[in-house]
PyMOL commands that place a pseudoatom at each C-alpha (Angstrom):
pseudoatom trace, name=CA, resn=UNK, resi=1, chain=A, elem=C, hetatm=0, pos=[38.296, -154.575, 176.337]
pseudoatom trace, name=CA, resn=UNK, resi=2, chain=A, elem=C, hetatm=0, pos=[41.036, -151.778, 177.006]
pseudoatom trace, name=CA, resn=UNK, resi=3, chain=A, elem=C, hetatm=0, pos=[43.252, -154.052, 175.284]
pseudoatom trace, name=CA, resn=UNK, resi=4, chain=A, elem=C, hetatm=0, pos=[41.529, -154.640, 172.343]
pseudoatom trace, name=CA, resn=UNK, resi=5, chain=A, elem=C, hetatm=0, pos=[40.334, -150.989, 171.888]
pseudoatom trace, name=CA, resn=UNK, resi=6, chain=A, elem=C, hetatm=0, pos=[43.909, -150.089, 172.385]
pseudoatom trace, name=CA, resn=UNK, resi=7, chain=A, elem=C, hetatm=0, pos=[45.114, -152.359, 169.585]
pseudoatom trace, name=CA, resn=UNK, resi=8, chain=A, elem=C, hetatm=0, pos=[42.264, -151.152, 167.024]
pseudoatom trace, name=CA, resn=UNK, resi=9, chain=A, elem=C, hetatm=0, pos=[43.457, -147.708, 167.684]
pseudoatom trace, name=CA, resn=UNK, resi=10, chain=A, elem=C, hetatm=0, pos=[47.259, -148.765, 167.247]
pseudoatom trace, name=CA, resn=UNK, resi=11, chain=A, elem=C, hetatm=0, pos=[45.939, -150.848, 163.962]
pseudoatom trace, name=CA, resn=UNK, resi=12, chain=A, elem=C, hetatm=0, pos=[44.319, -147.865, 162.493]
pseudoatom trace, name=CA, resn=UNK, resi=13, chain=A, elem=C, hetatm=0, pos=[47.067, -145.836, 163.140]
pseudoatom trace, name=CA, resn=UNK, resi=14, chain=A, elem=C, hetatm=0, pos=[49.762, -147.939, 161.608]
pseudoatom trace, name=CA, resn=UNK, resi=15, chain=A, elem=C, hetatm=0, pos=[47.188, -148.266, 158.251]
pseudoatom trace, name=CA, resn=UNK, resi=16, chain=A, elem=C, hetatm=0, pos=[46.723, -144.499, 157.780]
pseudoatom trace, name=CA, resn=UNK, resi=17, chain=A, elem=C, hetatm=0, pos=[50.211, -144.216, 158.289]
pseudoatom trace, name=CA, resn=UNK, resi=18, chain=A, elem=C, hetatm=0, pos=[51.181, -146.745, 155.686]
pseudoatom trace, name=CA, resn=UNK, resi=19, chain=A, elem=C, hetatm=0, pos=[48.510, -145.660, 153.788]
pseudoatom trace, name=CA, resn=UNK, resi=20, chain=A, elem=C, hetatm=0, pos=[49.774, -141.911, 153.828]
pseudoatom trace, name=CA, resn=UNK, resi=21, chain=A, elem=C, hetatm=0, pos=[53.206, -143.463, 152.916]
pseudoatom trace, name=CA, resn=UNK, resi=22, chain=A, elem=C, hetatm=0, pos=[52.393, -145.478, 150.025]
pseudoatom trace, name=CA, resn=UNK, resi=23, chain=A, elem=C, hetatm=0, pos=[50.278, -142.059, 148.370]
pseudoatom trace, name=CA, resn=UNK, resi=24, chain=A, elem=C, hetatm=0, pos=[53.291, -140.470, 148.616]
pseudoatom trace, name=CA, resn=UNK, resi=25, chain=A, elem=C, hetatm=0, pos=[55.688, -143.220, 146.927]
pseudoatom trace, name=CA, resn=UNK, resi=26, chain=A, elem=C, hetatm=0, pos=[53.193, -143.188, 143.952]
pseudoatom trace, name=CA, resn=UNK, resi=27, chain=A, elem=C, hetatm=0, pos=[52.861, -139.627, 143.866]
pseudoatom trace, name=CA, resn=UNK, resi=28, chain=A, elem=C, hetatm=0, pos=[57.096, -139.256, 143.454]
pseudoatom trace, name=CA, resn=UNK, resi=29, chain=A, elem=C, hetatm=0, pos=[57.238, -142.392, 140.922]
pseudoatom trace, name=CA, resn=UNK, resi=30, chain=A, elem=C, hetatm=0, pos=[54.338, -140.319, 138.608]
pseudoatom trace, name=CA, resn=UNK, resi=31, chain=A, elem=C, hetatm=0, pos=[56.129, -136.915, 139.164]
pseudoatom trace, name=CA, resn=UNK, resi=32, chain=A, elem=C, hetatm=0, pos=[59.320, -138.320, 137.989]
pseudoatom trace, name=CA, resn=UNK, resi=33, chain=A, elem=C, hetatm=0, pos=[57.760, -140.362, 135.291]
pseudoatom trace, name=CA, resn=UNK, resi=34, chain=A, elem=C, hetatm=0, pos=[55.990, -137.327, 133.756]
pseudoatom trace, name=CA, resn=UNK, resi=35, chain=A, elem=C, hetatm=0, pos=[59.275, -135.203, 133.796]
pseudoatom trace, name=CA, resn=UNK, resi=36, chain=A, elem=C, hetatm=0, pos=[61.489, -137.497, 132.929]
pseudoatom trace, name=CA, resn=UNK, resi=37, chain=A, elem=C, hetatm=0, pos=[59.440, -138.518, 129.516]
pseudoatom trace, name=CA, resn=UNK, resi=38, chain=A, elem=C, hetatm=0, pos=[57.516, -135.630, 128.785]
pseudoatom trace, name=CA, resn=UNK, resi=39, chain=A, elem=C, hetatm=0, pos=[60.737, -133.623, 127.860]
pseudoatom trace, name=CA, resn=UNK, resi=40, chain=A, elem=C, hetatm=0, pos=[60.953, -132.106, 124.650]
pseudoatom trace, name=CA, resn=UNK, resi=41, chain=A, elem=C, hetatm=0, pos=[63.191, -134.208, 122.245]
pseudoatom trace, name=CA, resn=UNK, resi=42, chain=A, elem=C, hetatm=0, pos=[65.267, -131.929, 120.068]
pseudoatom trace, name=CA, resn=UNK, resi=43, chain=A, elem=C, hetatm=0, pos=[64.525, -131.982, 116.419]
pseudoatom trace, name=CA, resn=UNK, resi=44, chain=A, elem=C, hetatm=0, pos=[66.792, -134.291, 114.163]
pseudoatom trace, name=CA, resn=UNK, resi=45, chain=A, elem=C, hetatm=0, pos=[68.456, -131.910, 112.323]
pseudoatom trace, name=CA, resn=UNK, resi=46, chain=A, elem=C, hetatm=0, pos=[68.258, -131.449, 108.343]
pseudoatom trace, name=CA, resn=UNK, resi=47, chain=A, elem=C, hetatm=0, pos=[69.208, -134.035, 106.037]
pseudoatom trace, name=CA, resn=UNK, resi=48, chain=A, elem=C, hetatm=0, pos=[71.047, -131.204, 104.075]
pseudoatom trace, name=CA, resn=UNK, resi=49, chain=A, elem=C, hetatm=0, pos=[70.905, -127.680, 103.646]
pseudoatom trace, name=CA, resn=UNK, resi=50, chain=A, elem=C, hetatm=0, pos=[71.337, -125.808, 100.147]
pseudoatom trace, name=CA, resn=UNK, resi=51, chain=A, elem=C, hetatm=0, pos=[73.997, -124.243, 98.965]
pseudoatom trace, name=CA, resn=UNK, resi=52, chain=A, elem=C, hetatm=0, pos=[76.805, -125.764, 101.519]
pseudoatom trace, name=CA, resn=UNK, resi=53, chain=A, elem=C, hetatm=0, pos=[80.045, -125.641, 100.216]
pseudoatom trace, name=CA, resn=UNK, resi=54, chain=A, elem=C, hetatm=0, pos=[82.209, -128.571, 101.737]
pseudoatom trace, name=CA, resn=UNK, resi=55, chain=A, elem=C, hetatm=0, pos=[85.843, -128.450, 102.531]
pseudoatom trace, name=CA, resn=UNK, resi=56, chain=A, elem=C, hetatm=0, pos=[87.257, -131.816, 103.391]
pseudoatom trace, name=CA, resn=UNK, resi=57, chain=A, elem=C, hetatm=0, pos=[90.191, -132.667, 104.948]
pseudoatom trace, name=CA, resn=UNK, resi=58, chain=A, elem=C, hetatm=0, pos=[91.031, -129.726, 107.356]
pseudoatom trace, name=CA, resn=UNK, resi=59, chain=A, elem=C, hetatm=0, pos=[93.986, -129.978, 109.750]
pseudoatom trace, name=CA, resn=UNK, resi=60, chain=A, elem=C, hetatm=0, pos=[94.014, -129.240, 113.181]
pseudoatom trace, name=CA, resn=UNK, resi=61, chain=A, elem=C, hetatm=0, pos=[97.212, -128.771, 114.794]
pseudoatom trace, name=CA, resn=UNK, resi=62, chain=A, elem=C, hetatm=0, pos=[98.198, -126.159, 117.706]
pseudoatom trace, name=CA, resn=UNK, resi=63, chain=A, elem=C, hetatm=0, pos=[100.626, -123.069, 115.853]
pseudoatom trace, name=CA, resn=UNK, resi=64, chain=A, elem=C, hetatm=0, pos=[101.774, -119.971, 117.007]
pseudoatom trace, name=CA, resn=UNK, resi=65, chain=A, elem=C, hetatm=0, pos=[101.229, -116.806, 114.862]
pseudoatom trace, name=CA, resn=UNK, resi=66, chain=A, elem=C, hetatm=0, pos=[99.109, -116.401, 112.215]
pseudoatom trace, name=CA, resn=UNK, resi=67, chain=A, elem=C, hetatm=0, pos=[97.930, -118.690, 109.616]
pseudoatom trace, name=CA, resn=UNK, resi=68, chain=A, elem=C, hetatm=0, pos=[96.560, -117.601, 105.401]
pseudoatom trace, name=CA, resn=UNK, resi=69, chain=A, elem=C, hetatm=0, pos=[93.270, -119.322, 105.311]
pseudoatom trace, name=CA, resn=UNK, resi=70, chain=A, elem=C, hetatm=0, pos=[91.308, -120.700, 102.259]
pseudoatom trace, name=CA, resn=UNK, resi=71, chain=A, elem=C, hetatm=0, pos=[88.536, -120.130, 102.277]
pseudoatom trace, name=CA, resn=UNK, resi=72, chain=A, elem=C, hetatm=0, pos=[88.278, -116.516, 104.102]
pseudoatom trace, name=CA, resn=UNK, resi=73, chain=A, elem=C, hetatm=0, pos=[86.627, -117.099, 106.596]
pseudoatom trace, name=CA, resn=UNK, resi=74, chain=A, elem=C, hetatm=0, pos=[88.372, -120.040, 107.564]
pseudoatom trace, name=CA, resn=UNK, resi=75, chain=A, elem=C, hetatm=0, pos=[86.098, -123.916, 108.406]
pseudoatom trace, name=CA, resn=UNK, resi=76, chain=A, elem=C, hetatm=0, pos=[89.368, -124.943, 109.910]
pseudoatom trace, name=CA, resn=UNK, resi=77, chain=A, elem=C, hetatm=0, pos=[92.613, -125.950, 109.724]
pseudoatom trace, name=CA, resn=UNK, resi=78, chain=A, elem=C, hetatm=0, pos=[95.522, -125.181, 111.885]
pseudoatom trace, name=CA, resn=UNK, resi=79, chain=A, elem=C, hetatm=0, pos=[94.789, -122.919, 114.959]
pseudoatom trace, name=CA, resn=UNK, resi=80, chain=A, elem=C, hetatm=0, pos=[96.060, -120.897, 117.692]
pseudoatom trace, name=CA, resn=UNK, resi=81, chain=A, elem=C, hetatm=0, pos=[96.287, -122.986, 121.407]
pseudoatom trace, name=CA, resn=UNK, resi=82, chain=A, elem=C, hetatm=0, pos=[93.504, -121.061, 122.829]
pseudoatom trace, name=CA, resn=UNK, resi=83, chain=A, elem=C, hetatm=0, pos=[90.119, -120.670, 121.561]
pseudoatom trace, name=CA, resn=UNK, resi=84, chain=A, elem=C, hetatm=0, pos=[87.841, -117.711, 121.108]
pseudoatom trace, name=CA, resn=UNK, resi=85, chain=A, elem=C, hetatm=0, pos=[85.118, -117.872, 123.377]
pseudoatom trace, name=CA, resn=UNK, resi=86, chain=A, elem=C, hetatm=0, pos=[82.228, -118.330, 122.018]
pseudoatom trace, name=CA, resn=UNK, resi=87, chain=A, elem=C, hetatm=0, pos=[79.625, -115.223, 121.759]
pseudoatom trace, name=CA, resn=UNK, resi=88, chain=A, elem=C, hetatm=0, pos=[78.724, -112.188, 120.030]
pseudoatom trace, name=CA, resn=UNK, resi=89, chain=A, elem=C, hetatm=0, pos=[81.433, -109.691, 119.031]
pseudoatom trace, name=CA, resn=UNK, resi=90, chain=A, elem=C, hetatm=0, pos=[80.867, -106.340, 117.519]
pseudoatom trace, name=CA, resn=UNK, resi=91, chain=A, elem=C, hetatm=0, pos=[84.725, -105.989, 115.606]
pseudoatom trace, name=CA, resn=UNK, resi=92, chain=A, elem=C, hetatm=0, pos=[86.683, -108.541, 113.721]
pseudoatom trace, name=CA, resn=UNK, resi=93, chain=A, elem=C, hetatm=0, pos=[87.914, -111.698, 115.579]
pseudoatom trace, name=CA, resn=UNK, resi=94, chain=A, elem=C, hetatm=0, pos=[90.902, -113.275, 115.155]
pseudoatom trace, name=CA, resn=UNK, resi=95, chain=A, elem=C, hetatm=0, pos=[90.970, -116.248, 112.926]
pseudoatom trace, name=CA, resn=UNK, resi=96, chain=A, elem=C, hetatm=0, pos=[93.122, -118.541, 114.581]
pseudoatom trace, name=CA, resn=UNK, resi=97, chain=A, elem=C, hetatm=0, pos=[91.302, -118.565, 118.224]
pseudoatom trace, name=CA, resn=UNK, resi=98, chain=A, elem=C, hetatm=0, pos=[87.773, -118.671, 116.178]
pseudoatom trace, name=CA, resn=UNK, resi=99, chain=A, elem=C, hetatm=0, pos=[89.202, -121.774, 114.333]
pseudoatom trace, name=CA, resn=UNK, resi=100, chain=A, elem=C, hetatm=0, pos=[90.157, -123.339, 117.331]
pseudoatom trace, name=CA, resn=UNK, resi=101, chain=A, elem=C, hetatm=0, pos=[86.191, -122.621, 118.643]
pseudoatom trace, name=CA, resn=UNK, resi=102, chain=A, elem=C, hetatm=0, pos=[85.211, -124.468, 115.555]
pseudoatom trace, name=CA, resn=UNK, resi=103, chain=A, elem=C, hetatm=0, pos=[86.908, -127.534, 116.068]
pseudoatom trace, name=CA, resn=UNK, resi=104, chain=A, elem=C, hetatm=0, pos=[85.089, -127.836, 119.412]
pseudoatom trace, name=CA, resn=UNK, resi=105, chain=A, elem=C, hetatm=0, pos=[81.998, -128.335, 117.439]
pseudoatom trace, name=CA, resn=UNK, resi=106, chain=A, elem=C, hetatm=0, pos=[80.893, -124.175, 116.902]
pseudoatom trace, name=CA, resn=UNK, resi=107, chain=A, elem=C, hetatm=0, pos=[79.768, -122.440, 114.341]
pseudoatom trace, name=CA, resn=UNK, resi=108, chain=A, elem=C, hetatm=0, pos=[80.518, -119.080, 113.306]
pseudoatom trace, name=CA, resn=UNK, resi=109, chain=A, elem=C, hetatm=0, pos=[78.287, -116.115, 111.783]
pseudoatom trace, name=CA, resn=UNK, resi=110, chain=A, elem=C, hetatm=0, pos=[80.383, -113.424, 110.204]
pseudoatom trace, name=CA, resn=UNK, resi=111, chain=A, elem=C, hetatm=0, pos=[79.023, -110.441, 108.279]
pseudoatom trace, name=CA, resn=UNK, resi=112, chain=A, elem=C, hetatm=0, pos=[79.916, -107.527, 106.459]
pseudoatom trace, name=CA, resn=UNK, resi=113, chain=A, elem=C, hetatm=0, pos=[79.297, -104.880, 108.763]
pseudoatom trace, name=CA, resn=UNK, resi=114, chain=A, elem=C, hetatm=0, pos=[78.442, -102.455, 105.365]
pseudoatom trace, name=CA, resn=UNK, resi=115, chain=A, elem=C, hetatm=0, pos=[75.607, -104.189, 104.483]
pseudoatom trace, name=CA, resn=UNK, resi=116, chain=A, elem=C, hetatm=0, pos=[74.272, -105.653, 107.976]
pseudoatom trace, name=CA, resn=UNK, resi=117, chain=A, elem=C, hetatm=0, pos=[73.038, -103.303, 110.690]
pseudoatom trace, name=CA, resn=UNK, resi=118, chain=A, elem=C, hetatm=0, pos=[70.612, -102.095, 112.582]
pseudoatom trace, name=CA, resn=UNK, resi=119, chain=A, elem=C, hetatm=0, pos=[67.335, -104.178, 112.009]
pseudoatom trace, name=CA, resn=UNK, resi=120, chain=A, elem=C, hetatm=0, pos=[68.880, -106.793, 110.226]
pseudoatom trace, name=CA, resn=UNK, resi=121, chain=A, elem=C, hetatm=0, pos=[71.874, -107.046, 112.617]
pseudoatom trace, name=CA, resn=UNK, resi=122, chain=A, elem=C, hetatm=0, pos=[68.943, -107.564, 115.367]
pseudoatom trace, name=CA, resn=UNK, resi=123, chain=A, elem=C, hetatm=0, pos=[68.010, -110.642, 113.562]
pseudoatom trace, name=CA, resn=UNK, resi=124, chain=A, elem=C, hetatm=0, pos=[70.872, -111.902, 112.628]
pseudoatom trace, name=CA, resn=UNK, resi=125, chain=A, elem=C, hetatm=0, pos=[71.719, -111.803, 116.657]
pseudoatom trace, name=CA, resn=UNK, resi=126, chain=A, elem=C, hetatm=0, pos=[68.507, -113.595, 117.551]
pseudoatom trace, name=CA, resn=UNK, resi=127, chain=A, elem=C, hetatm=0, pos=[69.353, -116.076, 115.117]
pseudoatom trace, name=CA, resn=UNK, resi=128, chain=A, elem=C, hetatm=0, pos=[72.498, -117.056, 116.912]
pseudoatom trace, name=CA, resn=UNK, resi=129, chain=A, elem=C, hetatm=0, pos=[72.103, -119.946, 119.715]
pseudoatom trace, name=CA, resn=UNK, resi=130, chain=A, elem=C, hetatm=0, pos=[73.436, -118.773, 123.000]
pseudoatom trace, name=CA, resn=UNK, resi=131, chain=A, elem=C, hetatm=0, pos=[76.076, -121.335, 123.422]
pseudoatom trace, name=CA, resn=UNK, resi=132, chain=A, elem=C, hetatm=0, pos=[78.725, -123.126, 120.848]
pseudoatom trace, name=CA, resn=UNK, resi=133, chain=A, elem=C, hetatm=0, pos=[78.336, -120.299, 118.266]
pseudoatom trace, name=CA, resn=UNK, resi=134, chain=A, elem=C, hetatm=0, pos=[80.613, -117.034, 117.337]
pseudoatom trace, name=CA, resn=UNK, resi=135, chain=A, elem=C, hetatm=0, pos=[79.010, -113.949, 115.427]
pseudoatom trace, name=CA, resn=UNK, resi=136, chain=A, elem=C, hetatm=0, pos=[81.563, -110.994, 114.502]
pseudoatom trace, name=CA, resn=UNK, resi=137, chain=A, elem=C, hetatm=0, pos=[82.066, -108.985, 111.298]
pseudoatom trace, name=CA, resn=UNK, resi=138, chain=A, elem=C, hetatm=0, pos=[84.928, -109.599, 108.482]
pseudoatom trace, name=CA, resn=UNK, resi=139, chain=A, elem=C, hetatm=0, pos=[85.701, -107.555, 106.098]
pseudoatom trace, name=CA, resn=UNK, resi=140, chain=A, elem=C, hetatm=0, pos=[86.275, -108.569, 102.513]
pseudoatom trace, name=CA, resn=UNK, resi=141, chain=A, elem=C, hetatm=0, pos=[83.426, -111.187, 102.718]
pseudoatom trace, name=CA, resn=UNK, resi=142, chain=A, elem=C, hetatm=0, pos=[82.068, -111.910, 99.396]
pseudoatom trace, name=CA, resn=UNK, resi=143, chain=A, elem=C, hetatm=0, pos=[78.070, -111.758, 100.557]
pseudoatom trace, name=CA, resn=UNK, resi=144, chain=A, elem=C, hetatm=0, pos=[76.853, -109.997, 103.567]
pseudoatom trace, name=CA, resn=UNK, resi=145, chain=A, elem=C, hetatm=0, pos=[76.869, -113.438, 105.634]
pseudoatom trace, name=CA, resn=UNK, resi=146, chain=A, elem=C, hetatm=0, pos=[78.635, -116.580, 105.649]
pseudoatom trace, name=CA, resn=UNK, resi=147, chain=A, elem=C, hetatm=0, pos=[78.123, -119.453, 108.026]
pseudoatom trace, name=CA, resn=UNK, resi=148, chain=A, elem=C, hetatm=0, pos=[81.184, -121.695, 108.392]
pseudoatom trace, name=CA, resn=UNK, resi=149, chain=A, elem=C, hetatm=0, pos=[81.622, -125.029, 111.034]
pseudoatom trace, name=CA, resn=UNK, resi=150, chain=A, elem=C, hetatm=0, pos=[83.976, -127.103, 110.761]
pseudoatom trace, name=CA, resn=UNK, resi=151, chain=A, elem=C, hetatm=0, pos=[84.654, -128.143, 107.227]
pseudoatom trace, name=CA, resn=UNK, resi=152, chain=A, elem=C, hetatm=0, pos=[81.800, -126.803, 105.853]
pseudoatom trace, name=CA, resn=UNK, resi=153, chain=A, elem=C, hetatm=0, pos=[80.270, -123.085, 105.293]
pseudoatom trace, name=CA, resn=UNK, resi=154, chain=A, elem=C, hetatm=0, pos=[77.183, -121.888, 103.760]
pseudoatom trace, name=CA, resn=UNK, resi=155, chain=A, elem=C, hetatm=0, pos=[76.815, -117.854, 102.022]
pseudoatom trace, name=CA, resn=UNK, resi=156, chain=A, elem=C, hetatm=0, pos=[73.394, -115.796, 102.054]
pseudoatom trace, name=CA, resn=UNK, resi=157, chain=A, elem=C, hetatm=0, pos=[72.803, -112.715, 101.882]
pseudoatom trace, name=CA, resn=UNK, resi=158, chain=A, elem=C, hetatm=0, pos=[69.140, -112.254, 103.809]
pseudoatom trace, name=CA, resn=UNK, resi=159, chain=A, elem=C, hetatm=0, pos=[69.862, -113.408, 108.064]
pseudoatom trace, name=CA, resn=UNK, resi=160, chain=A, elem=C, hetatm=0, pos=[65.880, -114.329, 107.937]
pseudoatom trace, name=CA, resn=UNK, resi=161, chain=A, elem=C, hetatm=0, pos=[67.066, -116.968, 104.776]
pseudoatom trace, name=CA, resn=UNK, resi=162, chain=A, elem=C, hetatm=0, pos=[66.036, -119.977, 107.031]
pseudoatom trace, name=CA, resn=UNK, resi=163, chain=A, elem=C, hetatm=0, pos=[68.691, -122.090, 105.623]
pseudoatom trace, name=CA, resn=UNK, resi=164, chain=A, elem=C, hetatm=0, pos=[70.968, -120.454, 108.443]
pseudoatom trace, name=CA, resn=UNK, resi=165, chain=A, elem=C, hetatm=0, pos=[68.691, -121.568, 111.055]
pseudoatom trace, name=CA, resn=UNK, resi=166, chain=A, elem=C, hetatm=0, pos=[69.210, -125.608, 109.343]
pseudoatom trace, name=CA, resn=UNK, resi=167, chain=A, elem=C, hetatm=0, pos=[72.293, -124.853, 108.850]
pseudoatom trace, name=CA, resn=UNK, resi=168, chain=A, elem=C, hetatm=0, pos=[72.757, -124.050, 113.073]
pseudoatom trace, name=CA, resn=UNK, resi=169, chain=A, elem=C, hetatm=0, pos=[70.916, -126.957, 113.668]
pseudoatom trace, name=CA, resn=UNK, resi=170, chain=A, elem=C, hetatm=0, pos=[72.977, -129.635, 111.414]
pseudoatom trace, name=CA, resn=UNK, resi=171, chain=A, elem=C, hetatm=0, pos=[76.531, -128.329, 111.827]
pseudoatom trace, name=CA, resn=UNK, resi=172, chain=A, elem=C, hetatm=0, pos=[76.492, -127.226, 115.275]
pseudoatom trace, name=CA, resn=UNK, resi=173, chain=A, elem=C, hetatm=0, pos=[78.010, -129.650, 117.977]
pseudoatom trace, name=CA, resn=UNK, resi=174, chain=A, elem=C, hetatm=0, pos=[78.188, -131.966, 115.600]
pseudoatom trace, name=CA, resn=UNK, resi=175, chain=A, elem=C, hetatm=0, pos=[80.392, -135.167, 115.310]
pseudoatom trace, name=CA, resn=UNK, resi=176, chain=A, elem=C, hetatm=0, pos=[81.789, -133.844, 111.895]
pseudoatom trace, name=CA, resn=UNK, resi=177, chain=A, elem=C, hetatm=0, pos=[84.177, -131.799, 114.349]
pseudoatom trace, name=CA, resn=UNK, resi=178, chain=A, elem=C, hetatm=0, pos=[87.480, -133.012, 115.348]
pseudoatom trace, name=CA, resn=UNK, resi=179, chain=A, elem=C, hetatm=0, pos=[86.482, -132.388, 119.063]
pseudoatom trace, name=CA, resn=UNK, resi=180, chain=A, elem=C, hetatm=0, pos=[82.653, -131.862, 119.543]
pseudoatom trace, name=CA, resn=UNK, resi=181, chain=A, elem=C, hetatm=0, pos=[81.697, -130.997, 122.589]
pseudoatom trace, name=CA, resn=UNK, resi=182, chain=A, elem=C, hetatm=0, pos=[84.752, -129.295, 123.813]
pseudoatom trace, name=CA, resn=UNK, resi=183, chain=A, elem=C, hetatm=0, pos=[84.317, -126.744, 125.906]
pseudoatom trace, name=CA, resn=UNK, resi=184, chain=A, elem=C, hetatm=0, pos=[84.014, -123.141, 123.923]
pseudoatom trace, name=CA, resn=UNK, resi=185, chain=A, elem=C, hetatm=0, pos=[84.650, -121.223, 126.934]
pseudoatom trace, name=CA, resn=UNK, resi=186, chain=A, elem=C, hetatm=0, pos=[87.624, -120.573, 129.021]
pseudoatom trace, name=CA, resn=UNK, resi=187, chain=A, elem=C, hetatm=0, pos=[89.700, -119.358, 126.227]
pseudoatom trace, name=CA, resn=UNK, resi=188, chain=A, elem=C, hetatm=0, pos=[90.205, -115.647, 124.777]
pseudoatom trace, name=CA, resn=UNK, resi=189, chain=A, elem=C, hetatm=0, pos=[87.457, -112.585, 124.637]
pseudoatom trace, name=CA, resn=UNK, resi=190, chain=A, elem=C, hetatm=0, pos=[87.946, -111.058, 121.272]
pseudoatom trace, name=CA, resn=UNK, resi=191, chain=A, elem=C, hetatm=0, pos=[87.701, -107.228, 120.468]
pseudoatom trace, name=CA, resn=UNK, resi=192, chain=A, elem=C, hetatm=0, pos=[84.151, -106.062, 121.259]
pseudoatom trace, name=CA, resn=UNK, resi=193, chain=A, elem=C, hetatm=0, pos=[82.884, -108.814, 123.235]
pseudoatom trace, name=CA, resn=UNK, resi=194, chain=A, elem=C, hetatm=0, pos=[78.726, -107.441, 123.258]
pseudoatom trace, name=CA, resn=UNK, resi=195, chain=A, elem=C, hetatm=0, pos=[77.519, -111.246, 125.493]
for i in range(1, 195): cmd.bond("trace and resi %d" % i, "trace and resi %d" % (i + 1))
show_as sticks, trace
zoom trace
């Protein structure tokens, strides 16, 4: 009778044990289930966006020195060795590093400082993603801002027109780059790094 209490004891034991252990795989496999597909997908970006210009067939090769861009600012072309890093500068940038930045898939906001600040310069800084994008001023721009990627570049004159936002979205990382993806750090701080 010892025995068999004995056993009935070990029995129960060994089921809330296994029990306890198969809760626990179920509860993992819905965890990961629920984090792995309830992620956020990221919105296909536009179709198109109005008023891109489109400059096709850009070079890319390494040069020393500097290089006379068309258009100003530069979508690409030839470039220095080492890139800008990307980020937001407060003085002009120079070309060939930001060139380099853009054929590692960034874009790049410049401005004319004359008719962008305060408030405006505030949005126009919100409006730039954290990571594969350059803002800095230029002078001699022909509007107050002009979004160029690689190839491609877009003018407004308002940083709330929400065709920059679409045109973030489409041209940024993308595969229209000679090198998407690259890294667009570990290069050059320009003058006036702000972050």
């Amino acid at each position: 009778m010892k025995r068999q209490q004995a056993r009935t004891t070990r029995n129960r034991r060994i089921g809330i044990a296994a029990g306890g252990s198969l809760i626990a795989v179920i509860l993992l496999v819905v965890i990961l289930f629920v984090t792995t597909t309830g992620t956020t997908k990221k919105a296909a970006p536009p179709a198109a966006v109005d008023g891109v210009t489109t400059f096709p067939d850009q070079t890319s090769e390494h040069v020393t020195g500097t290089v006379d861009y068309t258009p100003q600012p530069p979508v690409g072309g030839d470039h220095a060795e080492a890139l800008l890093n990307c980020g937001v500068y407060s003085e002009d940038v120079p070309n060939e590093n930001a060139v380099h930045s853009l054929e590692h898939g960034a874009v790049w906001i410049t401005y004319d400082a004359a008719a962008i600040a305060g408030d405006e310069l505030a949005t126009l800084r919100t409006a730039v993603p954290d990571t594969y994008a350059i803002l800095s001023p230029l002078p001699g721009l022909t509007t107050s801002i002009v979004a160029s990627a690689w190839g491609v570049q877009l003018k407004i004159s308002n940083p709330a027109d929400p065709r920059l936002a679409a045109f973030i979205s489409k041209y940024r990382g993308a595969a229209s780059a000679p090198e998407p993806g690259s890294p667009c750090t570990g290069g050059i701080d320009g003058p006036g790094k702000v972050s």
